[in-house]
C-alpha positions as CSV (number, residue, x, y, z in Angstrom):
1,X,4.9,-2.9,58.7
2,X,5.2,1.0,59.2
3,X,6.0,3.7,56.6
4,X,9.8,3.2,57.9
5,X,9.8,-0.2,57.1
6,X,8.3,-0.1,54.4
7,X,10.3,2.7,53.0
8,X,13.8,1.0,53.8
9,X,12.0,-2.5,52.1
10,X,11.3,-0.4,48.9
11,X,15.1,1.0,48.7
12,X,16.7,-2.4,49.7
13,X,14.7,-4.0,46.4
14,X,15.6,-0.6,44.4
15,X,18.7,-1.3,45.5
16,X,18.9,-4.8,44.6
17,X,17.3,-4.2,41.1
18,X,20.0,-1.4,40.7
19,X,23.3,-4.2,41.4
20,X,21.9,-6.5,39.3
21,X,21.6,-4.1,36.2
22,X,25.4,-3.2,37.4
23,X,26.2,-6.9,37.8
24,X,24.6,-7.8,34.4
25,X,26.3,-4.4,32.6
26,X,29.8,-5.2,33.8
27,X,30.0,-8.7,33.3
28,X,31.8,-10.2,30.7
29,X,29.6,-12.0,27.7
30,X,30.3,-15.0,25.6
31,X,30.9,-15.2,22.0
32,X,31.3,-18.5,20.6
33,X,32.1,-18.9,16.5
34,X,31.9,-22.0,15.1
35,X,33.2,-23.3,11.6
36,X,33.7,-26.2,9.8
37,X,37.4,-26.5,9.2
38,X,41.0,-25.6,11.0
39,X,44.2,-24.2,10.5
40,X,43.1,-22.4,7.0
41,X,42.4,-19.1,5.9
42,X,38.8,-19.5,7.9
43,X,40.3,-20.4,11.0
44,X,42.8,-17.6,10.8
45,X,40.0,-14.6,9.9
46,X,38.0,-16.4,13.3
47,X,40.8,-15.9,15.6
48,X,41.6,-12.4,14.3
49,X,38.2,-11.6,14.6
50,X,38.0,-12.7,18.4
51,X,41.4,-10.9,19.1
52,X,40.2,-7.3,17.3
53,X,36.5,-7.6,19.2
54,X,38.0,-8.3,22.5
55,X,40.4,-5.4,22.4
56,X,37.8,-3.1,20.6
57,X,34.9,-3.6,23.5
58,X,37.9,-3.9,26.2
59,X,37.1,-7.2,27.1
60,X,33.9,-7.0,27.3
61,X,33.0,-9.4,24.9
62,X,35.2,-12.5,25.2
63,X,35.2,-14.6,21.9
64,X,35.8,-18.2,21.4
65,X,36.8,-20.1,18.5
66,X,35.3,-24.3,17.7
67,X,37.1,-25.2,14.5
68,X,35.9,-28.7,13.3
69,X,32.4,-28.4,13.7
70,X,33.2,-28.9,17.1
71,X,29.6,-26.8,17.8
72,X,27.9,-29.9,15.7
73,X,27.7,-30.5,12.4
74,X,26.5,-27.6,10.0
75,X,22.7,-28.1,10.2
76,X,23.1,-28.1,14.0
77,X,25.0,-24.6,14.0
78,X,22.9,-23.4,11.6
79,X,20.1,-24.0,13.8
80,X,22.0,-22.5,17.1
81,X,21.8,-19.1,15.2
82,X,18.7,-18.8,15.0
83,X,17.6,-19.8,18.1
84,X,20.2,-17.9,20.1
85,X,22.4,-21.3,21.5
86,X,25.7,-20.2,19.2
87,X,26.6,-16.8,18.6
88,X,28.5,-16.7,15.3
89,X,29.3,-19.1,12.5
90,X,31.4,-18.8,9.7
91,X,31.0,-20.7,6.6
92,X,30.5,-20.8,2.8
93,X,27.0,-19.0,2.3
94,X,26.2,-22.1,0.5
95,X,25.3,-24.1,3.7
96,X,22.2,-21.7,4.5
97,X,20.3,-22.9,1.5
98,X,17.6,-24.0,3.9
99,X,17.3,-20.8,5.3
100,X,17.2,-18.9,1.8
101,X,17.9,-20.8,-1.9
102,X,19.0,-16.4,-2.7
103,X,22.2,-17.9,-0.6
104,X,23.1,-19.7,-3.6
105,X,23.7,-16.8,-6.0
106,X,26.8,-16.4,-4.5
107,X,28.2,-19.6,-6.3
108,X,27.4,-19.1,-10.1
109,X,29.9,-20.3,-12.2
110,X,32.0,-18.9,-14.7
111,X,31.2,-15.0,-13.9
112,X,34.4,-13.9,-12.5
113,X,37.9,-13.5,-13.8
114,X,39.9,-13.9,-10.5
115,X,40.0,-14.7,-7.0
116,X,40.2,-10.6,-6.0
117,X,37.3,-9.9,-9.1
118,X,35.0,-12.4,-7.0
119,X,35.8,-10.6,-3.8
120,X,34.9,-7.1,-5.6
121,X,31.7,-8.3,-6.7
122,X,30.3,-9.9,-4.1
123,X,31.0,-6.5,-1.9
124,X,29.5,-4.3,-4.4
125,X,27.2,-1.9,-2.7
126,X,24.4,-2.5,-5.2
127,X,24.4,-6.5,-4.7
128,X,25.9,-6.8,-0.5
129,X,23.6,-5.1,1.6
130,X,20.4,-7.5,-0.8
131,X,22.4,-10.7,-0.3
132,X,23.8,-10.1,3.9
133,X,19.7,-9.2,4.6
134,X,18.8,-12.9,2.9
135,X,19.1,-14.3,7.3
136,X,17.4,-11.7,8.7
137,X,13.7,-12.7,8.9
138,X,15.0,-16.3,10.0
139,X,17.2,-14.7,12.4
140,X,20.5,-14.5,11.2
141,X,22.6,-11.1,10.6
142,X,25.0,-11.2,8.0
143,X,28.9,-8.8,7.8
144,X,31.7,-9.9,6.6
145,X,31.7,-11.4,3.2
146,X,35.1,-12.7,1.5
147,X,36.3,-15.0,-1.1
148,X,38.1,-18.4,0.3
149,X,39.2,-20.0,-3.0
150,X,38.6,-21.1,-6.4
151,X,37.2,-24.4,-7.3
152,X,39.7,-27.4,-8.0
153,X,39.3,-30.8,-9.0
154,X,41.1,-33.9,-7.0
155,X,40.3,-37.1,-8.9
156,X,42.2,-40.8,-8.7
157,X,42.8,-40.4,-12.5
158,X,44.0,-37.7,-14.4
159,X,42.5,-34.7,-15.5
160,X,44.2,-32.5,-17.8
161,X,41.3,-31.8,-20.7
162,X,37.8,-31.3,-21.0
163,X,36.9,-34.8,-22.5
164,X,38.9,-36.9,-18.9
165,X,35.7,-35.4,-17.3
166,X,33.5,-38.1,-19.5
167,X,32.2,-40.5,-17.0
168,X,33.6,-39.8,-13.9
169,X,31.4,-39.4,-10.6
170,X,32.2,-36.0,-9.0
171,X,31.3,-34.8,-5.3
172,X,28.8,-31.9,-5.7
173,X,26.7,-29.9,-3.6
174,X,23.2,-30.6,-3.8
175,X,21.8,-28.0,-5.9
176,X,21.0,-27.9,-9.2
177,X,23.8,-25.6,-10.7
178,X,26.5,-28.0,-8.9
179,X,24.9,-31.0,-11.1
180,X,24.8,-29.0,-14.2
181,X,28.8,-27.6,-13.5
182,X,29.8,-31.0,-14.2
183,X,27.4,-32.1,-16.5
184,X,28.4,-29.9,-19.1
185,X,31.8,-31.3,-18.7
186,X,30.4,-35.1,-19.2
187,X,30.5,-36.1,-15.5
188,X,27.6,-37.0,-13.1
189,X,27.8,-34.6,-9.9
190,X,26.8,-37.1,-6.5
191,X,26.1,-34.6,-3.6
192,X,27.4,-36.1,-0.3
193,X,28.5,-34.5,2.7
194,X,31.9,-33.0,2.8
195,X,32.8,-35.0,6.0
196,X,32.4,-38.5,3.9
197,X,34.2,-37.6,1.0
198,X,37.1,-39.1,1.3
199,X,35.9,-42.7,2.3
200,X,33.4,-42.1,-0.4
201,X,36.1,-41.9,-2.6
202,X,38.2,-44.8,-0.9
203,X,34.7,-47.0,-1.9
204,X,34.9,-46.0,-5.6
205,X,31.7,-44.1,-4.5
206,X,32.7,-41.4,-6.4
207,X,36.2,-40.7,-8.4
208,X,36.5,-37.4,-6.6
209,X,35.2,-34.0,-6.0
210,X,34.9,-30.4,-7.1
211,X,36.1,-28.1,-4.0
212,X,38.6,-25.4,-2.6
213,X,42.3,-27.4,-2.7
214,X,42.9,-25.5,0.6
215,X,39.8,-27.1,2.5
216,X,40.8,-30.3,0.7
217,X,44.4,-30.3,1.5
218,X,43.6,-29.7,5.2
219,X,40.9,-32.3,4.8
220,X,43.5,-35.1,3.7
221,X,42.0,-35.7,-0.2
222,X,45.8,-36.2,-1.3
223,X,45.7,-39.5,0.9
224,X,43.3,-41.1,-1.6
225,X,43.3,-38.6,-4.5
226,X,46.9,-37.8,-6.2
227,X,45.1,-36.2,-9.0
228,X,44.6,-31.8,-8.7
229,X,43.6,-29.6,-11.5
230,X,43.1,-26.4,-10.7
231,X,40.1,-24.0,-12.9
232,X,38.9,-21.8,-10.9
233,X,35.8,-21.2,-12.9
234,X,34.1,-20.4,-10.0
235,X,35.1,-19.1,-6.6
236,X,33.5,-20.0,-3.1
237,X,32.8,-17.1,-0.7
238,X,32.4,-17.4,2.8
239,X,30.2,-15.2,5.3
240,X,29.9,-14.3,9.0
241,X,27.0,-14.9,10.0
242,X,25.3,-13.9,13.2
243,X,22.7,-15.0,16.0
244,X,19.8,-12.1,15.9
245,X,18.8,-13.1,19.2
246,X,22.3,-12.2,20.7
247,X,23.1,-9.5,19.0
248,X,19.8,-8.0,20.2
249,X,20.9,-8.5,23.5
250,X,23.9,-6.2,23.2
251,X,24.1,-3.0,23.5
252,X,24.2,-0.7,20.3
253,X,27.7,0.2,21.2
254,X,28.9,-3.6,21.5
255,X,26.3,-4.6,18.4
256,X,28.3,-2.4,15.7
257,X,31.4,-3.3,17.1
258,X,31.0,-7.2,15.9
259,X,29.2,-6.2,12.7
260,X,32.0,-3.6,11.7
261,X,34.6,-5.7,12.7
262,X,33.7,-8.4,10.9
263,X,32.8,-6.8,7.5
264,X,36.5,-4.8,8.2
265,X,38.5,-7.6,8.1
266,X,36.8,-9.5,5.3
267,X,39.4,-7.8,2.5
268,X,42.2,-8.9,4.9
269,X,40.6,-12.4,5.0
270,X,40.2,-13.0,1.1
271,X,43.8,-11.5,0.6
272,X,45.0,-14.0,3.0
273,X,43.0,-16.9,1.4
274,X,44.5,-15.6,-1.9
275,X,48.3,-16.3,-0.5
276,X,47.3,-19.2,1.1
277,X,46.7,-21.0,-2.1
278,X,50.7,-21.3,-3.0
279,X,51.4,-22.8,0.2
280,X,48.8,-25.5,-0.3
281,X,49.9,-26.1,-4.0
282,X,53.3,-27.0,-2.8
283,X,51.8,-29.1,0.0
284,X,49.3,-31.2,-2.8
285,X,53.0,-31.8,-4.4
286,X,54.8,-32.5,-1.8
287,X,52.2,-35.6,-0.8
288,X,53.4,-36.9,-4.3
289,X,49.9,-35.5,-6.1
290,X,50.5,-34.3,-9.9
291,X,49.3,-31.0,-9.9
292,X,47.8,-29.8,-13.9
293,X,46.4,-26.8,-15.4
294,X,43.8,-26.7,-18.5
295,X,45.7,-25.7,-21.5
296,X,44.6,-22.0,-22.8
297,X,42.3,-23.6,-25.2
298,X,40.8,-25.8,-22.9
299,X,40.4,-23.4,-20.1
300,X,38.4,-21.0,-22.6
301,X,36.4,-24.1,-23.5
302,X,35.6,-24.7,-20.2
303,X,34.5,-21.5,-18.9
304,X,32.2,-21.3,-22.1
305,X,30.5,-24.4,-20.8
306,X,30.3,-22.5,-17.3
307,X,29.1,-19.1,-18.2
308,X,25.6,-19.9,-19.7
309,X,24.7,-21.9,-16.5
310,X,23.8,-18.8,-14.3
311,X,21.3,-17.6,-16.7
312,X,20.0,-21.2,-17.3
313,X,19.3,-21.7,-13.5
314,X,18.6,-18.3,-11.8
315,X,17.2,-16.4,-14.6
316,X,13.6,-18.1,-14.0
317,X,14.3,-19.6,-10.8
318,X,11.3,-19.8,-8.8
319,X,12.5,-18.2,-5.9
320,X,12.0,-14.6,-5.8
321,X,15.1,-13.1,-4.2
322,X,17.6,-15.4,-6.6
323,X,15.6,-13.8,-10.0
324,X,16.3,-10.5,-7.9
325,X,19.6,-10.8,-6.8
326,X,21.3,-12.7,-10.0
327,X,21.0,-10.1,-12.7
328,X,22.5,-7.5,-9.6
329,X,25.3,-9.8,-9.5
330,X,25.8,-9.8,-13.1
331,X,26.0,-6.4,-13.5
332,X,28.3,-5.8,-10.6
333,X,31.0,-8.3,-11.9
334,X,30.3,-5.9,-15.4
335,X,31.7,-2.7,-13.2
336,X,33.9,-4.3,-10.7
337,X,36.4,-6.3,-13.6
338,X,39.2,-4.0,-13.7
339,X,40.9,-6.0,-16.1
């Protein structure tokens, strides 16, 4: 080949190299966010989310929504994160145990006052950017964190005291401060998955199950539980959580949009959930379910069975980053009760 040739050969693959850069810059990239439930308060933050990224990267990034676990089940997701196969999913922090037992913190009982008290806390700046950094050597980035709902029970009998608690089998999560939440009431917690609750509770498995009454509502507990209390003594958060693979991918521009975006619109989210509640209420009632509150005496009795539990569990816990993160926590909820 002469030097012509071989100087046109060396442009043409310059060239090349150049349009594919070009091709790769301008093309538009996938976003897919995953979640476990639908038309609720989640759903609503992941569509918003999509909308405000499109329009903020001008198309650039073109987000899709899977409600239902439609990605696969939770572990699956979870997993997709990490390796780079899913791009965002959004969830209760409590989920990504496996990936950090710190994740937990998030759900002590008894510590907060309200729904929008929960929401302060958990976004303190002393306490968020500890708890969002709990994915990162596993690969997962952390934003937005909000507040979804309070804790309910929905039960096949009754529950309108303290003492209806005493020997009834409630759905818990499988950690150690779920069991202990309704021990101290006199129930036995049984973790099982969220998905078989509700044949688990058409078995006699269980008598029902301490969760949101929003995610249960939606999840069709009033067709075999016409029982709701509603305590709020603790309040479950949710996160957005993020692949590290694929955001590293982006470019720094397109990286801080997601991030920002999603930590923006977490007070819009938990303000959302927080309205969202009354709508659900009336739905529980209108499916024929008798919907009770503790009295005032029993509601203080009951969040003095909850309060100790934090410091009973995380104080001494043998993982490092809860015994780090709890008394953080603790003091936050201290400055950010406004009461």
């Amino acid at each position: 080949m002469n030097f012509k040739l071989k100087k046109y050969a060396a442009a043409s693959i310059v060239a090349a190299a150049s349009l594919g850069v070009a091709s790769m810059a301008s093309a538009q990239i996938d976003m897919k966010i995953g979640y476990p439930t639908t038309a609720d308060p989640q759903h609503d933050y992941a569509v918003k989310f999509v909308a405000e990224v499109n329009k903020r990267t001008n198309g650039k990034i073109k987000g899709r929504v899977f409600p239902t676990s439609q990605l696969g089940k939770i572990p699956r997701q979870i997993e997709g994160i990490q390796l780079g196969s899913q791009e965002g999913f959004f969830a209760p922090p409590g989920f990504l145990q496996g990936v950090n037992k710190a994740f937990q913190v998030a759900d002590v009982p008894g510590l907060f006052a309200d729904h929008q008290h929960a929401h302060r806390s958990l976004n303190d700046p002393s306490f968020k950017p500890l708890f969002t950094a709990l994915g990162e050597n596993k690969g997962i980035t952390i934003s937005g964190v909000w507040i979804y709902d309070g804790a309910s029970y929905m039960a096949t009998k009754p529950i309108g005291k303290i003492a209806d608690f005493r020997g009834l089998k409630i759905r818990v999560l499988a950690t150690e401060i779920e069991r202990l939440s309704v021990a101290t009431l006199g129930a036995t917690g049984v973790p099982i998955p969220f998905t078989e609750v509700v044949p688990s509770i058409q078995r006699k498995v269980v008598d029902g199950a301490r969760t949101s009454l929003v995610v249960a509502g939606k999840a069709k507990f009033p067709t075999v539980t016409n029982n709701l209390t509603i305590t709020n003594g603790y309040y479950i958060p949710c996160i957005s959580a993020f692949s590290k693979v694929w955001l590293s991918k982006l470019s720094k521009e397109h990286r801080a949009i997601v991030l920002d975006t999603a930590d923006e619109l977490s007070d819009w989210a938990s303000a959302r959930s927080e309205s969202f509640v009354s709508k659900m209420i009336a739905e529980w009632k209108k499916s024929g379910a008798k919907v009770a509150y503790f009295s005032d005496a029993e509601q203080k009795d009951y969040m003095s069975r909850l309060k100790p539990l934090g410091d009973k569990v995380f104080s001494n816990h043998k993982n490092a980053d809860i015994r780090r993160l709890y008394p953080i926590l603790k003091a936050a909820a201290v400055r950010q009760d406004v009461r």
